[in-house]
N, C-alpha and C positions, 0 to 999 in steps of 0.2 A: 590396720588388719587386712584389709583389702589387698593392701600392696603384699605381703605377704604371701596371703592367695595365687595371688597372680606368678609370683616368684617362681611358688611351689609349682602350680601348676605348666610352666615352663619347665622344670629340671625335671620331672618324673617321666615324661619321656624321653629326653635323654638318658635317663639312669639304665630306664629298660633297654634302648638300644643298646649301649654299654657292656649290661652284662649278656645281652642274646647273640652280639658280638663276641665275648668271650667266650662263652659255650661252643660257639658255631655252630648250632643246633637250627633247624626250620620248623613251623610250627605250620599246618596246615587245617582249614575247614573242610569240613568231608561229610557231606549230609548232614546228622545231627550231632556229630562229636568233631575233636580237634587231632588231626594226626601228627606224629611226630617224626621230624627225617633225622637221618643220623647224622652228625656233623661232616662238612665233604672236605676233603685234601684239596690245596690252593697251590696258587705260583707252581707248576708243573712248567716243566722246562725238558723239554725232546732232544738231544742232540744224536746226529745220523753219525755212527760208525759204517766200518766195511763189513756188508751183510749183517749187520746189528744195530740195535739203537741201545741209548742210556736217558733214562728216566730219574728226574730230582723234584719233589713237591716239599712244600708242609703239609704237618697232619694238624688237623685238626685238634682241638683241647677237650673233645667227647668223649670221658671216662667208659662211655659205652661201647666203643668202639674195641671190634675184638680180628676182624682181617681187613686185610687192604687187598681188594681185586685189582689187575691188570689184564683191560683188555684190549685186543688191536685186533683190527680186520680191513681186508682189501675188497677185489670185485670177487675173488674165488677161495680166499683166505679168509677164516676166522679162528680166535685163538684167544684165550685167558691162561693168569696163572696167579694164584692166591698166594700173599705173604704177610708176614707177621707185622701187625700196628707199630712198631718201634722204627721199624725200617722208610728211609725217608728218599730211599735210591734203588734202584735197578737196572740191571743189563741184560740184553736178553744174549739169547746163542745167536751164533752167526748162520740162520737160516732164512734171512729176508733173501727179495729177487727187488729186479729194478721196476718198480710198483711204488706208487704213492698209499700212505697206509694212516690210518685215522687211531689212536690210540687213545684210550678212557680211562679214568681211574678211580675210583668208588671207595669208600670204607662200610664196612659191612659192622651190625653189632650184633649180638649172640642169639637172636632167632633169626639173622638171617636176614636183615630190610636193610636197603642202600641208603648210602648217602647220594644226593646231586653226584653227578659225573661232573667230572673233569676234563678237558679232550685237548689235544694239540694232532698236528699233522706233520710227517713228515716219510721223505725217500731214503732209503739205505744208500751207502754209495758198495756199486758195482765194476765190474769191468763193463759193464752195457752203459754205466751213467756219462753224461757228455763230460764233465770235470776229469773223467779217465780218461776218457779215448782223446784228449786233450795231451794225452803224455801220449808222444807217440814213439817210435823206435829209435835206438840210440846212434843208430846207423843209416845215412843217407843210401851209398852203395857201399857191396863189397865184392869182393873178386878172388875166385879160385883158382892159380894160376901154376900148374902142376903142383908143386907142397909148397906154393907161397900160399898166404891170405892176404888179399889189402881192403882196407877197411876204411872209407870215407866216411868221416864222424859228421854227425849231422851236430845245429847247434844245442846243448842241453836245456830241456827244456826245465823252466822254475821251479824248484822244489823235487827235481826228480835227482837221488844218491844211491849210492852203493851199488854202482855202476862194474859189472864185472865180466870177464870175458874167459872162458872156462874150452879149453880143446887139450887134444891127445899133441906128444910131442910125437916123433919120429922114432924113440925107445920107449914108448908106452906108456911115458907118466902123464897123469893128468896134471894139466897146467892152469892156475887161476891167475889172473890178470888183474887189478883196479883198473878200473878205466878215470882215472882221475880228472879234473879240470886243464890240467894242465899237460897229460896227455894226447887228450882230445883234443890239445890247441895246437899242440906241436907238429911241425913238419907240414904245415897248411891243412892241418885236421885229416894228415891220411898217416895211420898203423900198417906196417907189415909185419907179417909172424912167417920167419922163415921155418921151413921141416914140421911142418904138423902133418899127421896124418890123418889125411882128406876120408879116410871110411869110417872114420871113427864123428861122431856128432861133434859140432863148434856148437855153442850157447852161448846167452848174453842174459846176466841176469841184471836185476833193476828193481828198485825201493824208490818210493815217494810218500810225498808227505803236503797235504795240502790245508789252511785253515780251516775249513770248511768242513773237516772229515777226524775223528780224534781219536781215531786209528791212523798208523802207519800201513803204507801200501806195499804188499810184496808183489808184485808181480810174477806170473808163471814164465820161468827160463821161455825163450821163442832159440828157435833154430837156426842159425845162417844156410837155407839149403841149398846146397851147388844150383840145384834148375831153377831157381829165385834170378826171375831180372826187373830190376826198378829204373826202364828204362827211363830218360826225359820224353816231356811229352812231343818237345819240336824235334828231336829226334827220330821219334817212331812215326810223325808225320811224313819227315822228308824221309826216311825209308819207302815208309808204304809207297808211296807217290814214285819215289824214283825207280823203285824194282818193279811198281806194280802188281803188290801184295794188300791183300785185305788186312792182315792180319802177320806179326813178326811173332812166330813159332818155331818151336825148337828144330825141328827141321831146318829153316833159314837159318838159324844162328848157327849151328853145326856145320851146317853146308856152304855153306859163301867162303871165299876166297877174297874176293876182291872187294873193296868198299870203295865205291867212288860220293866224294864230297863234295858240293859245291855253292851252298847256300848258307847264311849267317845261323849260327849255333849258340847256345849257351856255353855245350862243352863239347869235346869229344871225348870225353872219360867212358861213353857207352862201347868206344870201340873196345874195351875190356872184355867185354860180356862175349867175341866173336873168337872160337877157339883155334881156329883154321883157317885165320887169316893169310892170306901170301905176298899180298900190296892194300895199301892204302891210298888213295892219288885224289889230291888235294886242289881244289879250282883247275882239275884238267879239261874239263867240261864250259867253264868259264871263257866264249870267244869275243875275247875283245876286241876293240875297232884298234887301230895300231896309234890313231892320233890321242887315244883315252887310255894308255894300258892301266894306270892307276886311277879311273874313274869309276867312284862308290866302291871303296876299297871292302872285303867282307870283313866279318867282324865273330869275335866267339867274347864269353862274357867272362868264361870263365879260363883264363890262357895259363893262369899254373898248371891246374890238372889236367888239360890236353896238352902239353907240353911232358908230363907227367908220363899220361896213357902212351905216347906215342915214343918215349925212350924205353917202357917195359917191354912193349910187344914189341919192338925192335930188339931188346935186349934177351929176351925169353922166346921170345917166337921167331927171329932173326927174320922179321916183315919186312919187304921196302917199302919205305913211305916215299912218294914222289909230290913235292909240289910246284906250282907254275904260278906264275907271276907271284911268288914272294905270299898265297896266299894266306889270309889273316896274319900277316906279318910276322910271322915266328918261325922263318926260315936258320936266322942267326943262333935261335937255341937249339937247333936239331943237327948238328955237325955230319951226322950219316945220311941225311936224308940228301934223296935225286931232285936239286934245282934244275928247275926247266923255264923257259922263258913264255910266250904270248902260244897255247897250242892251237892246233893246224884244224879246221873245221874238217868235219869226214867227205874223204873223197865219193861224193856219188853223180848220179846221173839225175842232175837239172831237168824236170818236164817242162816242155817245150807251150807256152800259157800265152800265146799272141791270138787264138780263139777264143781264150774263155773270157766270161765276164764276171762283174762281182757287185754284189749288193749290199747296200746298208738299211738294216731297218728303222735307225734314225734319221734318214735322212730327209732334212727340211725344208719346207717351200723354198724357190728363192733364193736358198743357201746352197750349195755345192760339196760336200766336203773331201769328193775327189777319192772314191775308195779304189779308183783304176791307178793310184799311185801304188796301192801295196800289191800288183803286181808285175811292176814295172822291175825289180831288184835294183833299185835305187835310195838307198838312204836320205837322199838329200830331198825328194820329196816325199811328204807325207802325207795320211790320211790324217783329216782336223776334223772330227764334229764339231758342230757349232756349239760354246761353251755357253752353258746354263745354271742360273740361281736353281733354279727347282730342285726335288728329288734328283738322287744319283739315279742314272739311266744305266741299263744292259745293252749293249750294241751287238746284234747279230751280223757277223757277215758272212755271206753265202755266195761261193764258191761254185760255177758251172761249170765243167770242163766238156762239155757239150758230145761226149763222149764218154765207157769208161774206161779207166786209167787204173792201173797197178799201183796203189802209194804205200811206200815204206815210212813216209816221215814227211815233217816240212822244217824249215829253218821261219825263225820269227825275228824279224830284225829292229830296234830302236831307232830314232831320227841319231843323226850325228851334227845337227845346226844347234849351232848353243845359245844363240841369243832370241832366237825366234820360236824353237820346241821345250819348251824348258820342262826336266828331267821330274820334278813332282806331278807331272801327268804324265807321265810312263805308265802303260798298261802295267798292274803288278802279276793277275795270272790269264788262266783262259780256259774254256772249256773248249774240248773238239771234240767235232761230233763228221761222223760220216753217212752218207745214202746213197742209193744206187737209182731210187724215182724222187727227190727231193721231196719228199712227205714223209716218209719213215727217217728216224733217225738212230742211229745208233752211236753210244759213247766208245771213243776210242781207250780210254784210258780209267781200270778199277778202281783208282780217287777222284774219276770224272776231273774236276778242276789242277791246274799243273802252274806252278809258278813259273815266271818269267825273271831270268834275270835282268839287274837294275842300271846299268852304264851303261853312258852314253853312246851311241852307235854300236852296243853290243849285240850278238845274234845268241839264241837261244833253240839249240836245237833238240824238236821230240822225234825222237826214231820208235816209231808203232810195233807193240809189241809183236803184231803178226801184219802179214802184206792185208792192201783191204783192197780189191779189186770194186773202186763207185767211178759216178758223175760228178757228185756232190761232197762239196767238203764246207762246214758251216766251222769259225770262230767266235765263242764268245768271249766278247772281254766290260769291263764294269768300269763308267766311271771311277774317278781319282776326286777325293773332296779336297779341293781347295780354297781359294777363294772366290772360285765359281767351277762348277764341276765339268770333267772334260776328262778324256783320254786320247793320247797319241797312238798310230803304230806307223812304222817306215814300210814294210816288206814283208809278205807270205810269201817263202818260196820253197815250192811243192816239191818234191824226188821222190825216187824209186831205186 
């Protein structure tokens, strides 16, 4: 009998769990009586649309149960919206913003008392959420080139379709395009659209689709606008620097005529963007030593599409493009273009520097590194800091002319000894600075720093944007990390 007992006394609570399980119902002490919750909706399951969510639970099996509340609120957002007990899903309207939002869900019975809440969390997806701004435009550059279009595809990014390209022809029909896969791929990923008419809007419309989001994405049409330029970034470096511009604005792209190039590039596809071009001239600036003409050949990364740019604007704009020594080797695909051979450094007037003297502010006990060779105009010897494990050093060298002097410019020269200076400690740029009492100083040049070109025995000449009547001329240039750090230079030599 006992055993029995003991049986019973085992299963009767389980029974009750069982059936207060079934019911889903809470039962609560409350002072001197027992309150009742009303049974709560379970397994809630959030998933984020675009500007909307979609909500899925169970209800509850609490015959009492007579509305199901939804509520959600943000930091300045709050919001409900009641629906009938049968319903075990909901979507809201597409009125979220890109805010994280806390969502509750209740079943109410007919006076009106909740059940337990429910909650889950989650973000709408917007054009502000990072998983969007992740699809970026379908177009790297494009170009307006009297009623041409050309269109550099950028790669498509995962999930992004229905890719379309929408402009006026030349008789006034609007024209829609697919921009397909295989489109995009063709002719080295560049579109031209001959006869559109340029006052009329170009759009590019775009649909995506990401797992994450169980909405499809439409994207708002964007505009291809004429004064849109997406230049590269080494590009608008070696501009600023070489014209002496803070800033490439439309002003300078309108207004230039001549483009001179002479430093390693990605592409020169940005020459598109210049509408009043008259020459292009290609390593004219480039003076090499005559025993190195093909020492550290330049290089571009991208040689279809500057091969590309440079037949259009030749073709459309009737440019000459001139290049010297064969620069970035794509002489052979440009059959119009003015080959020129090693060009001629500019004719000026050499100041006369058997007075002045010259300083280095590295210079070490003991060690000598001979900064009276870089005004000797001699290549063959050089100024050597002593080379050092340590941090990379800045070497000032400062310039007396014990008098002052009118300078328009100075030439910067490379060693030409190939086995004794070797070429990965070439200075790569410099700062120059000028003064009139050698305590004030002032920057010669609006990107302050200028590079230097890289072969062996080559000169590298800066002509000052305006004459600078000083004493004092200071170069700075920066260790080279190697396997112990050091910088070379052959020659400063000063003109006017």
């Amino acid at each position: 009998m006992r055993r029995y007992i003991k049986i019973l006394i085992l299963i009767l609570p389980l029974f009750y769990l069982s059936c207060e399980k079934m019911e889903d119902t809470y039962d609560k002490y409350k002072g001197a009586g027992k309150s009742r919750y009303v049974g709560k909706c379970t397994n809630l399951k959030l998933e984020a649309g675009w500007k909307r969510f979609k909500l899925n639970w169970t209800n509850s099996l609490d015959a009492t149960i007579k509305e199901i509340k939804i509520k959600w609120e943000s930091t300045d957002v709050k919001d409900s919206v009641i629906i009938t007990p049968d319903k075990t899903s909901y979507e809201t309207e597409a009125i979220f913003e890109n805010k994280n939002y806390e969502f509750s869900i209740y079943a109410l019975d007919q006076q009106g008392n909740h059940s337990l809440k429910t909650n889950a969390y989650g973000r709408p997806f917007t054009y502000d959420h990072e998983f969007i701004r992740n699809f970026g435009r379908v177009e790297k550059k494009y170009f307006f080139i009297d009623n041409k279009l050309i269109i550099f595809w950028d790669t498509p990014t995962e999930g992004m379709y229905d890719r379309k390209l929408i402009y006026t022809d030349k008789l006034g029909n609007e024209v829609e395009t697919e921009l397909t896969e295989d489109l995009l791929i063709a002719n080295n990923g560049i579109l031209e659209i001959e006869d559109i008419d340029i006052s009329k809007e170009v759009k590019i419309k775009r649909s995506a689709s990401i797992d994450e989001c169980y909405d499809d994405i439409v994207f708002e049409p964007y505009v291809l606008d004429e004064n849109y330029k997406n230049f590269n970034s080494d590009f608008v470096a070696y501009i600023k620097g070489y014209y002496n511009i803070e800033t490439i604005n439309s002003d300078f792209v309108n207004n230039i005529e001549i483009l001179n190039i002479n430093l390693n590039l990605i592409s020169l596809s940005d020459i598109l963007y210049f509408p009043n071009l008259t020459k292009v001239v290609l390593g004219g600036e480039r003076y090499k030593h005559e025993d190195y003409i093909y020492d550290c050949p330049a290089m571009l990364d991208d040689t279809e599409k500057s091969i590309y740019a440079l037949n259009i604007i030749n073709e459309y704009k009737n440019t000459e493009v001139h290049i010297y020594n064969d620069f970035y080797g794509i002489s052979s695909e440009l059959p119009f273009a003015n080959q020129h051979g090693n060009p001629s450094l500019p004719d000026v007037n050499i100041l006369n520097n058997s007075s002045w003297t010259i300083e280095s502010s590295t210079e070490e006990d003991e060690y000598d590194s001979h900064p009276e060779y870089l005004l000797d105009n001699d290549q063959g010897t050089v100024w050597t800091p002593l080379p050092v494990e340590s941090s990379q050093r800045t070497h000032e060298l400062t310039i007396d002319m014990k008098s002052g002097e009118n300078v328009n410019g100075i030439f910067i020269k490379h060693p030409i000894e190939e086995m004794v200076y070797s070429s990965e400690y070439f200075a790569e740029s410099v700062l120059i600075e000028v003064s009139t009492d050698g305590q004030n100083w002032s920057d010669v040049y609006t990107s302050r720093t200028k590079n230097l070109n890289s072969g062996r025995g080559e000169t590298t000449v800066f002509e000052f944007p305006e004459t600078h009547n000083i004493q004092y001329l200071k170069i700075t240039v920066m260790d080279r990390i190697s396997y112990r750090n050091n910088t070379f230079l052959a020659d400063i030599v000063v003109f006017n």
